[in-house]
C-alpha positions as CSV (number, residue, x, y, z in Angstrom):
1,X,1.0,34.6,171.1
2,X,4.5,33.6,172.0
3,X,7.3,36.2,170.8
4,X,10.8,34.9,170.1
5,X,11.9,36.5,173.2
6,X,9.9,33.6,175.1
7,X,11.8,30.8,173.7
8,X,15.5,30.6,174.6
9,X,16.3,28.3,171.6
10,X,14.4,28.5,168.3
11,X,14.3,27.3,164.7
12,X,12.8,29.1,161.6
13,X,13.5,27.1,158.6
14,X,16.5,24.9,160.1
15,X,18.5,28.2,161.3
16,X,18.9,29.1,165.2
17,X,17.5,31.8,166.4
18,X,18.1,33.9,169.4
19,X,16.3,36.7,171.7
20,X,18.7,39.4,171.6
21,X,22.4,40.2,170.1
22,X,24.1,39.7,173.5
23,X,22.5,36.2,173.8
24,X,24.2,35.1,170.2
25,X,27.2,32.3,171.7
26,X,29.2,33.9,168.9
27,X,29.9,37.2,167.1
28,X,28.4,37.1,163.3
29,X,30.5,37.9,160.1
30,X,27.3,39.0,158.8
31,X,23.5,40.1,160.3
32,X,20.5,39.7,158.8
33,X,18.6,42.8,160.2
34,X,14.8,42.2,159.8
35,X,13.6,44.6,162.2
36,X,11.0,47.7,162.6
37,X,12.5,50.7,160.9
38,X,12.7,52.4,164.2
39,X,14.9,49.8,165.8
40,X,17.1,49.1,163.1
41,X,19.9,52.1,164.3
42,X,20.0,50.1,167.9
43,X,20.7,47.0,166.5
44,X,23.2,47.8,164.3
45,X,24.9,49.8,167.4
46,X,24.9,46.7,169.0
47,X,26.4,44.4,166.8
48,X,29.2,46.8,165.7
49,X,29.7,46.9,169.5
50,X,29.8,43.3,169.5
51,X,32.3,43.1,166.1
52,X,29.8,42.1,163.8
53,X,31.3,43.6,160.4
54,X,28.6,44.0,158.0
55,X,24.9,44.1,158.3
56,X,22.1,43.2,155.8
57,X,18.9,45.6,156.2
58,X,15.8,43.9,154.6
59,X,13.3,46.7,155.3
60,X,11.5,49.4,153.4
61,X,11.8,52.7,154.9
62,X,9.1,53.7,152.5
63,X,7.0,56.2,154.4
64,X,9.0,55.3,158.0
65,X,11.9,57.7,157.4
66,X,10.8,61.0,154.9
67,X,13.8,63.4,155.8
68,X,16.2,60.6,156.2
69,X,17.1,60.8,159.6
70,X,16.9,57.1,160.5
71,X,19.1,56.3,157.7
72,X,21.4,58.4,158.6
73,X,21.5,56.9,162.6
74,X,21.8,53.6,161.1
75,X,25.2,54.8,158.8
76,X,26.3,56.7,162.3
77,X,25.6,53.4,164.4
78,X,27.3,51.3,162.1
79,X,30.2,53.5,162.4
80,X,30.6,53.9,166.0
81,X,33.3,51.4,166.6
């Protein structure tokens, strides 16, 4: 199975894709983070690094997060900068 990471440029649905955050050519307004629960808190780290000023989580922590601690990395990585 080929993972996104494989393919230096890709297409789902007509919109580019890319690997990583640092290989984005520019900073997004907005990220569409649909990620596992557990690596939603670096992501957002990174793109607040990178300037990015809003992020949109589509995941369920449902079950992934019962005392709320990954929530609460994700509001302290989105804060960072």
């Amino acid at each position: 199975m080929t993972s996104i990471k494989d393919i230096p440029r890709a297409a789902v649905e007509g919109a580019m894709v890319h690997p990583s955050i640092d290989a984005l050519p520019d900073t997004p307004d907005l990220a569409v983070v649909l990620s596992p629960p557990p690596d939603v808190p670096a992501l957002v780290a990174a793109l607040a690094a990178r300037g990015t000023r809003a992020a949109l989580i589509r995941q369920s922590f449902d079950g992934a997060d019962p005392d709320g601690r990954l929530q609460q990395a994700i509001l302290e990585a989105a804060r960072s900068t």
